[in-house]
N, C-alpha and C positions, 0 to 999 in steps of 0.2 A: 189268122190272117184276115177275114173275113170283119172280124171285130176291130183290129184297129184299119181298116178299110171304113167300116162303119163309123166309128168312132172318128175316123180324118172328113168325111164326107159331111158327115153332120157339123164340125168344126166350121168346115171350110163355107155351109149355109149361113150359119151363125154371123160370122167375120161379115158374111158379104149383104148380110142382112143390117149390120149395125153399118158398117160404112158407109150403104142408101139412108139409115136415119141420118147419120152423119151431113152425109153432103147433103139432104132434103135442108135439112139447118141450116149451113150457112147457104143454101140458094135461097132458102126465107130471109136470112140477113142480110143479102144482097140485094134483094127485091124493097125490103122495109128502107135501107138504107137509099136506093136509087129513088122511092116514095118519098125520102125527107127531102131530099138534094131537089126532088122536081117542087114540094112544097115553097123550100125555102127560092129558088127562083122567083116563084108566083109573085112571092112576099116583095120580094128585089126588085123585079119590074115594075109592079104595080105602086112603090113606093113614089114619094113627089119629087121631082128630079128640084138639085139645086139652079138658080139662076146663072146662066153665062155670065162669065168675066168682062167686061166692056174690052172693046178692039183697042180701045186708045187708053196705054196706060198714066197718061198723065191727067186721064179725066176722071176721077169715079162714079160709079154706078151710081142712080140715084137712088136716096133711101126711097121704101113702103111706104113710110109714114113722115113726111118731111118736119124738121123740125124748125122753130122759129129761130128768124139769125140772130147771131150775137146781136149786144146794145155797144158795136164799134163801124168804122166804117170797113169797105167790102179790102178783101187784100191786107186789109193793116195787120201786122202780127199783135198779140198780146203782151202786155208788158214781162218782160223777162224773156224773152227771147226766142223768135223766131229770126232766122234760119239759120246764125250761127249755132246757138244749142244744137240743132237738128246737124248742121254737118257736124260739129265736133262727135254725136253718138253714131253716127255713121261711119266716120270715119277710122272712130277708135274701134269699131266692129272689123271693116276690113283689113287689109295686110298695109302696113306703112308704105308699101310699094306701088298700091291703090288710089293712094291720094297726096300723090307729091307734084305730080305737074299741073299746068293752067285748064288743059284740057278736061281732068280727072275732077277738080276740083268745079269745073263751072257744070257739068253733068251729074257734081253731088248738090251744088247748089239749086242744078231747075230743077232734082227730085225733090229736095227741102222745100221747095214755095208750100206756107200755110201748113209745115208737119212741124208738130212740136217734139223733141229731142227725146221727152219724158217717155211719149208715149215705144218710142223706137228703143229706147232701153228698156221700158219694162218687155214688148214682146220679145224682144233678142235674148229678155231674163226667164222667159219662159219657156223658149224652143229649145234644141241642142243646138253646142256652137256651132258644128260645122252646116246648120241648115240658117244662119244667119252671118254668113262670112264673108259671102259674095257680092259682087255691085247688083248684079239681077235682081238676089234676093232679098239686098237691102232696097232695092228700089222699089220691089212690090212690097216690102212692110213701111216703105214714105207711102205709099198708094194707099194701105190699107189706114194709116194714121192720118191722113191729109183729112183736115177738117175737124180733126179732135182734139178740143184745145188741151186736155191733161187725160192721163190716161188711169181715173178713176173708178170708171164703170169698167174698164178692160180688167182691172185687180179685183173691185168687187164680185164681177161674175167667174171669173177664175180664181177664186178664195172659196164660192159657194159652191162646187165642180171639183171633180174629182182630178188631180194631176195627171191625168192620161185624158181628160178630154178636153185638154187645154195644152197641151204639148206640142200641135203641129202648126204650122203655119195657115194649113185651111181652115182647121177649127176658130183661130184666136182671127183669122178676118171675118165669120160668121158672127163673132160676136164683136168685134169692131164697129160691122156694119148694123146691127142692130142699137150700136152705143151711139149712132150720132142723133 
């Protein structure tokens, strides 16, 4: 009796011996892991915040580095078509229910002033459809395209990028806004 008394006793140090190594490990993996989490913060915060959206969306932000104007005068569309191209790709974007009356229609026309058509199908070719189907969101990609007469440098830099960091709508206006 005495032996398996001994023999249970000594078991039972064993068990509670390796359980303390046990949980010592994962409280070191909790502690290593709450060390990466407080790192990666640092990293997060200390990063450079992007620039605010301008209040008024029918004005855009102005570029860093301003570019020289076109050789047309101010307002004038370019030849081939501004602002019907620009409703027709808008409007084939939202629901036909969208743009059948006078009201719908003169609210897709003040977004089109100076947005070219091209540019609002290649980004609505690059998002998913349902994050390009709405008047909102078609109205912030007239915002983001207003002033770009073709949407070349939007393809070029989204050809050279990988297909996920050209997918959302705030990526391809970072690089809109570096295109004009």
């Amino acid at each position: 009796m005495r032996i398996a008394l001994s023999v249970f006793f000594i078991l039972s140090v064993l068990l509670t011996i390796e359980s303390v190594a046990a949980t010592s490990q994962k409280t070191q993996q909790l502690i290593d892991q709450y060390h990466s989490e407080k790192a990666l913060w640092a990293v997060m915060l200390n990063a450079p915040r992007p620039r605010p959206l301008p209040d008024e969306p029918s004005q855009p932000a102005p570029p860093t580095k301003p570019n020289p104007p076109p050789n047309r005068p101010p307002n004038c569309p370019p030849p081939g078509g501004f602002p019907s191209d620009c409703i027709e790709a808008v409007c084939n974007q939202m629901s036909r229910f969208e743009c059948d009356d006078r009201q719908d229609m003169l609210e897709v026309a003040r977004a089109c002033h100076n947005v070219n058509g091209d540019c609002i199908r290649t980004v609505c070719g690059k998002v998913s459809r349902f994050a390009c189907d709405e008047k909102l969101e078609l109205f912030e990609v007239t915002s983001m395209c207003r002033g770009l007469y073709d949407s070349s440098c939007i393809e070029y830099v989204c050809s050279r990028v990988s297909r996920f960091d050209c997918d959302e709508l705030s990526e391809i206006r970072e690089i809109a806004q570096q295109c004009r």
